[in-house]
Backbone atoms as SQL, in Angstrom:
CREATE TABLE atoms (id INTEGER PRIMARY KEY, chain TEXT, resi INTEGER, resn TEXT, atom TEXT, x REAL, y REAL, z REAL);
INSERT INTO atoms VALUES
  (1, 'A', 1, 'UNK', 'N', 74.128, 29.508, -166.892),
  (2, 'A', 1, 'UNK', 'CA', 73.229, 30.503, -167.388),
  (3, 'A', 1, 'UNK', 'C', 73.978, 31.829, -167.437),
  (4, 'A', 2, 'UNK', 'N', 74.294, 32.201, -168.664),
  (5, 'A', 2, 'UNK', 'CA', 74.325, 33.919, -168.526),
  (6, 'A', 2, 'UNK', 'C', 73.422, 34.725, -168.923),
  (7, 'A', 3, 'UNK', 'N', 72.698, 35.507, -168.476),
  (8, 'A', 3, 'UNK', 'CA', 72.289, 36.325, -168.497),
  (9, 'A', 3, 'UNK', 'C', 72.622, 38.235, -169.003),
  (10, 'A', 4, 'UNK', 'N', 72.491, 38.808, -169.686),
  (11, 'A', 4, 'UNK', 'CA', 72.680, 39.925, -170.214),
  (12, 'A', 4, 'UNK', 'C', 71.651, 41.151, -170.153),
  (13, 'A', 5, 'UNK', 'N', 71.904, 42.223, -170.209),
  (14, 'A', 5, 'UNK', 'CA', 70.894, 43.307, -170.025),
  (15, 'A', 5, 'UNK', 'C', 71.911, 44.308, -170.044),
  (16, 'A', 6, 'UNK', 'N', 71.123, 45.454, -171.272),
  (17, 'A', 6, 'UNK', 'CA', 72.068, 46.848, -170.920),
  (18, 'A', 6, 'UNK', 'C', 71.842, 47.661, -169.696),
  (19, 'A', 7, 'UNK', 'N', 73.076, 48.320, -169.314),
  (20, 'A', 7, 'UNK', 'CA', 73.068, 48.959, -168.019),
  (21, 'A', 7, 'UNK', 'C', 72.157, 50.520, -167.820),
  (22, 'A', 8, 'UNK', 'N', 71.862, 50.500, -169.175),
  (23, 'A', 8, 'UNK', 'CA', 70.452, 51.658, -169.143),
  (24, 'A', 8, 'UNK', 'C', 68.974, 51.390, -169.669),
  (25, 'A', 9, 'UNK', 'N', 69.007, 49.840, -169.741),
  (26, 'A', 9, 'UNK', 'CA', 67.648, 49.786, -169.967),
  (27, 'A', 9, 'UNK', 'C', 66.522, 49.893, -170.084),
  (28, 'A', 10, 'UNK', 'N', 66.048, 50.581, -170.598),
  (29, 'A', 10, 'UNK', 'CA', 64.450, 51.447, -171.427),
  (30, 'A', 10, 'UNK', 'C', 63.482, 50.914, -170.064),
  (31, 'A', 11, 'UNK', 'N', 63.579, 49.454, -169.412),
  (32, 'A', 11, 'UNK', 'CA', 62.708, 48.963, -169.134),
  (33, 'A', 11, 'UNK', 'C', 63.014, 49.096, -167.438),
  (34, 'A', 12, 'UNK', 'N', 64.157, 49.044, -167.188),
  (35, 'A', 12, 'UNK', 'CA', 64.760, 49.000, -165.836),
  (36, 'A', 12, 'UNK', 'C', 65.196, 47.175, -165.640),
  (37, 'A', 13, 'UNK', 'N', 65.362, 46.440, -166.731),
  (38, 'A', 13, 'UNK', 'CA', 65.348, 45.202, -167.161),
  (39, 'A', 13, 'UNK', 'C', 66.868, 44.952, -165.832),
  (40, 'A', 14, 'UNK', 'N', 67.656, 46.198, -166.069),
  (41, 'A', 14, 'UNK', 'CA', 69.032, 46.074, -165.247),
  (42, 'A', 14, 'UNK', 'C', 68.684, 45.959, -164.016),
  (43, 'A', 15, 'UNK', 'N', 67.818, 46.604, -163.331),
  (44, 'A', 15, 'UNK', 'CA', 67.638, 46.510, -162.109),
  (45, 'A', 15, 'UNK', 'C', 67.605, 44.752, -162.043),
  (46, 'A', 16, 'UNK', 'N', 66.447, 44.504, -162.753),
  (47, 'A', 16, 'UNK', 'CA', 65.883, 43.081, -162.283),
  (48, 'A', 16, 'UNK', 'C', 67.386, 42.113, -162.589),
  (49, 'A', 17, 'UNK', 'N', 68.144, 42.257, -163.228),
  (50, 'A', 17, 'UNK', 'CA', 69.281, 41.648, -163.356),
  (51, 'A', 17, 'UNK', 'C', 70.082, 41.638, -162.001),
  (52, 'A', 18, 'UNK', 'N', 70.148, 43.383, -161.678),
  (53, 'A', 18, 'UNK', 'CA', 71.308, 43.342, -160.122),
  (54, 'A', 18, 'UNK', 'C', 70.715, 42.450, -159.378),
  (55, 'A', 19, 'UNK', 'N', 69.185, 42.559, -158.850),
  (56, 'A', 19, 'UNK', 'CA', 68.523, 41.965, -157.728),
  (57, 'A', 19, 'UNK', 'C', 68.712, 39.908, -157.964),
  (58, 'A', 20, 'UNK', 'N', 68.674, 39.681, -159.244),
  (59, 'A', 20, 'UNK', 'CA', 68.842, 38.765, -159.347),
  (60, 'A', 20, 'UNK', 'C', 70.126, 37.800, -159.114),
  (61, 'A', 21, 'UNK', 'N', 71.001, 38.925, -159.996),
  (62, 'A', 21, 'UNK', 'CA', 72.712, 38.797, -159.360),
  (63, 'A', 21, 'UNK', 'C', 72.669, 38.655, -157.587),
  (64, 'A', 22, 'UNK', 'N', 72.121, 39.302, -157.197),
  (65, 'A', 22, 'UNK', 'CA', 72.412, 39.187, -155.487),
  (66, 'A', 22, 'UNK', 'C', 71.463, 38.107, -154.929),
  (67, 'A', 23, 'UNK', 'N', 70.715, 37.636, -155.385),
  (68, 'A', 23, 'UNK', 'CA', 69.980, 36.219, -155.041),
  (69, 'A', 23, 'UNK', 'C', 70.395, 34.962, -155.258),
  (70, 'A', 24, 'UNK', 'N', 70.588, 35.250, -156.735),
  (71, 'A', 24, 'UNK', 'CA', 72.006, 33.879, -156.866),
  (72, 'A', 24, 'UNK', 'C', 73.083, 33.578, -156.309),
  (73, 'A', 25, 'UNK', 'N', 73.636, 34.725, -156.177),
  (74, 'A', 25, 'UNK', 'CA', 74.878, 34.542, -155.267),
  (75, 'A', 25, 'UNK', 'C', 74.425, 34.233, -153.881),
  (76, 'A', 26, 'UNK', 'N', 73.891, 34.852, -153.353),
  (77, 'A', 26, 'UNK', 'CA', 73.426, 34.347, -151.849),
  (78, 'A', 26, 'UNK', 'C', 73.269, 32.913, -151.878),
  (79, 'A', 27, 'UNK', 'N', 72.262, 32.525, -153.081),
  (80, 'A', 27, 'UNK', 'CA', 71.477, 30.909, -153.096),
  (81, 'A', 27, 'UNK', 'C', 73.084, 29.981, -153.681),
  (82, 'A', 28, 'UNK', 'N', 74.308, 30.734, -154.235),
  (83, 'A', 28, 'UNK', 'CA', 75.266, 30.304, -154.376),
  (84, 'A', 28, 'UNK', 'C', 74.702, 29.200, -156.291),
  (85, 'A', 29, 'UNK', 'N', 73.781, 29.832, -156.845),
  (86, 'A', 29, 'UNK', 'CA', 73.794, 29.348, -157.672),
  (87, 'A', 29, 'UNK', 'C', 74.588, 29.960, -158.976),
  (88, 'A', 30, 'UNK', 'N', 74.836, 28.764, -159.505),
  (89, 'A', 30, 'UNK', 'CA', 76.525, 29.596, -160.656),
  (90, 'A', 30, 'UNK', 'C', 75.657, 30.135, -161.920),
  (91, 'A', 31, 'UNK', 'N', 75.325, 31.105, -161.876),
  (92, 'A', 31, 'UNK', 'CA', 74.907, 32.105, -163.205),
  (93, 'A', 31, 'UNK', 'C', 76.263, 33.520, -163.449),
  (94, 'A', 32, 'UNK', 'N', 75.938, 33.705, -164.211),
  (95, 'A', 32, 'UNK', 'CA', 76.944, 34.911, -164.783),
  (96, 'A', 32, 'UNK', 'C', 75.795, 36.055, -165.145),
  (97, 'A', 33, 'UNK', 'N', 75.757, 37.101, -164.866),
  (98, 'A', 33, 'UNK', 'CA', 75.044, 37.948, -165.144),
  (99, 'A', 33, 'UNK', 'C', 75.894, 39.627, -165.898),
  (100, 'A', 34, 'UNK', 'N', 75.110, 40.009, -167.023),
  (101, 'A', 34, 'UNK', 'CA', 76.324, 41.467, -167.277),
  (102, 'A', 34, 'UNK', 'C', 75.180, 42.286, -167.610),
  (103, 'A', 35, 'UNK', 'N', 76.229, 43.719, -167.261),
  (104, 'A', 35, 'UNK', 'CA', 75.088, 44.969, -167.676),
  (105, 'A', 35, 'UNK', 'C', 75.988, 45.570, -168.716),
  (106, 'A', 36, 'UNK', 'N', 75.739, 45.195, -170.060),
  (107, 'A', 36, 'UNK', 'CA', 76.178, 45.630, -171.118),
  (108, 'A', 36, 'UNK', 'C', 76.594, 47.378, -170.908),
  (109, 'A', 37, 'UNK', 'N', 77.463, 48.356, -170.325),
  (110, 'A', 37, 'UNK', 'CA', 77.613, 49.528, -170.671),
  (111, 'A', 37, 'UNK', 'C', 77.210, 50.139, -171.876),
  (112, 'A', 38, 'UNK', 'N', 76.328, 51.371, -171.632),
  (113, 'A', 38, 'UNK', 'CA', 76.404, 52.238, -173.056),
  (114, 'A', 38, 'UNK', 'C', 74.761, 51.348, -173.906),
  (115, 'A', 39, 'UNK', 'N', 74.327, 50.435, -173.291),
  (116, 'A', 39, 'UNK', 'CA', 73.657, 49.658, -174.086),
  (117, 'A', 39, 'UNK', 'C', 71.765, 50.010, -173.355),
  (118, 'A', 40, 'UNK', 'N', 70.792, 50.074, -174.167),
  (119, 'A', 40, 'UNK', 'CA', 69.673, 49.873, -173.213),
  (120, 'A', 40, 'UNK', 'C', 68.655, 49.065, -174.150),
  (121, 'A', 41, 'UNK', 'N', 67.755, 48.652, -174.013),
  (122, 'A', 41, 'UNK', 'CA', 66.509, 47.776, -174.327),
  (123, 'A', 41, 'UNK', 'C', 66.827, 47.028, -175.975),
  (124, 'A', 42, 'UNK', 'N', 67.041, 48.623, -176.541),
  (125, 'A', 42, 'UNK', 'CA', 66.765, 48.534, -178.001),
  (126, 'A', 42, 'UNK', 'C', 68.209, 48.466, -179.228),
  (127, 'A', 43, 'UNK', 'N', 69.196, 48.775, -178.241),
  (128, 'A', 43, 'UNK', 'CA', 70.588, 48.843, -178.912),
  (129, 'A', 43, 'UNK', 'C', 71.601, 47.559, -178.203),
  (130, 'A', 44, 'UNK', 'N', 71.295, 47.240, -177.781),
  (131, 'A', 44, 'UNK', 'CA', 71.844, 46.357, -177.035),
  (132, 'A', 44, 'UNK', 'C', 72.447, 44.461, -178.250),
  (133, 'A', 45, 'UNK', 'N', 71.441, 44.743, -179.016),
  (134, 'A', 45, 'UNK', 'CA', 71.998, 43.535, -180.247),
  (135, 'A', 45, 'UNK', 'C', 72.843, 44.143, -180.929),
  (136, 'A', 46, 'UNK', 'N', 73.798, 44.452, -181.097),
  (137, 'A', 46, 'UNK', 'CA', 74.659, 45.298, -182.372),
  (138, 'A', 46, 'UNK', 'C', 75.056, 43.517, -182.587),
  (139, 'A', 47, 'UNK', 'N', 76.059, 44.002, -184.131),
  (140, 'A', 47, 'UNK', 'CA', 76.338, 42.759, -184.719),
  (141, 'A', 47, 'UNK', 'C', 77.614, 42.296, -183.621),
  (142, 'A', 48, 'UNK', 'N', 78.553, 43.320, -182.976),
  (143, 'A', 48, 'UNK', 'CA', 79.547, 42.723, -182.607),
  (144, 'A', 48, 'UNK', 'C', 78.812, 41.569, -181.051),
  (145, 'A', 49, 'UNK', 'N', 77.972, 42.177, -180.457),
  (146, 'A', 49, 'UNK', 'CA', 77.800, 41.568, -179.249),
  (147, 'A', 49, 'UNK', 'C', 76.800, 40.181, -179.552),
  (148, 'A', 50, 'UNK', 'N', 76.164, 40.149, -180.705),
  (149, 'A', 50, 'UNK', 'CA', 75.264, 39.089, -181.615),
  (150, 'A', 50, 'UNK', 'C', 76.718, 37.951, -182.117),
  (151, 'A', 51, 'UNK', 'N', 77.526, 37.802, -182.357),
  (152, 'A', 51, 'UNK', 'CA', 78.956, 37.503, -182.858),
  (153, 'A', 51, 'UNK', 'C', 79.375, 37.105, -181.280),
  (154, 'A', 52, 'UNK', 'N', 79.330, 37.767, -180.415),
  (155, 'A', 52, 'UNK', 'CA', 80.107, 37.091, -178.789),
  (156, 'A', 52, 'UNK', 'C', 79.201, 36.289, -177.842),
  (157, 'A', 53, 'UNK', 'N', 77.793, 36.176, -178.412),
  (158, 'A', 53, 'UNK', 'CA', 76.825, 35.328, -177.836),
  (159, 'A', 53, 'UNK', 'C', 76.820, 34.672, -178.298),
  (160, 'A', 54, 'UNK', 'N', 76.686, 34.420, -180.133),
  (161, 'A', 54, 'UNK', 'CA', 76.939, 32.943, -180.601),
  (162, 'A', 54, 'UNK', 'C', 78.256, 32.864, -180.302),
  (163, 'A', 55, 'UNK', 'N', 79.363, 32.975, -180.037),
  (164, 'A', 55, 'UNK', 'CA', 80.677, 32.437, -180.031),
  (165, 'A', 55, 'UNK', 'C', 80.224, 31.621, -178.801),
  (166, 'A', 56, 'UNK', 'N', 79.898, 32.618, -177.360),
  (167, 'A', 56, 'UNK', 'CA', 79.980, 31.782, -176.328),
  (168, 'A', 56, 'UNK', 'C', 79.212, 30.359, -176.735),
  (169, 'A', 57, 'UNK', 'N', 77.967, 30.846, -177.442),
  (170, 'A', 57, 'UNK', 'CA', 77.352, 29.283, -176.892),
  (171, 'A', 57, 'UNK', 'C', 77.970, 28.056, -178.099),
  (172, 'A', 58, 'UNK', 'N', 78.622, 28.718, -179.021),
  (173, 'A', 58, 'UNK', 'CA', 78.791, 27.513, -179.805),
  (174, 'A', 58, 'UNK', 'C', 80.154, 26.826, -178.888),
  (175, 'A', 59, 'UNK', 'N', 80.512, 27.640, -177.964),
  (176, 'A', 59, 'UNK', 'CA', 82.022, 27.286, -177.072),
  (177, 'A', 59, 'UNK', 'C', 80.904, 26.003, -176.262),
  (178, 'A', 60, 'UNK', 'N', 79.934, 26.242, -175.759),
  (179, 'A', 60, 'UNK', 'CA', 79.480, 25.371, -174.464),
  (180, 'A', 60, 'UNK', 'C', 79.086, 24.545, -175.395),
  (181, 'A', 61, 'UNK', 'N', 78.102, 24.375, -176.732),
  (182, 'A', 61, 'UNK', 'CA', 78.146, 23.304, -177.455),
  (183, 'A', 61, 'UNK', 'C', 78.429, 21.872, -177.888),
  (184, 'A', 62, 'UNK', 'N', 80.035, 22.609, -178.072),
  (185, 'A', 62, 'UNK', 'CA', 81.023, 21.808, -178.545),
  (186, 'A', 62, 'UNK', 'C', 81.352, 20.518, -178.287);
């Protein structure tokens, strides 16, 4: 599972990401979590980062 959220999120969406990051890891479950820099709620799809999410998943796909 990765998970994504900008690191200024409109919503505080990041928070719920850190807290989550530190639960998984404790519970030792393998997620990847990122706080997109520069990014919050509503800017956060640009085409380049829309282009590195399908890349990843067409990578796990395969």
């Amino acid at each position: 599972m990765h998970v994504y959220a900008g690191a200024a999120d409109n919503f505080l969406l990041n928070e719920a990401v850190t807290a989550f990051t530190q639960k998984a890891v404790a519970a030792k479950v393998p997620v990847v979590t990122e706080l997109i820099p520069g990014a919050d709620h509503w800017n956060i799809w640009s085409e380049a980062f829309t282009k590195r999410v399908v890349a990843e998943i067409d990578t796990k796909i395969e």
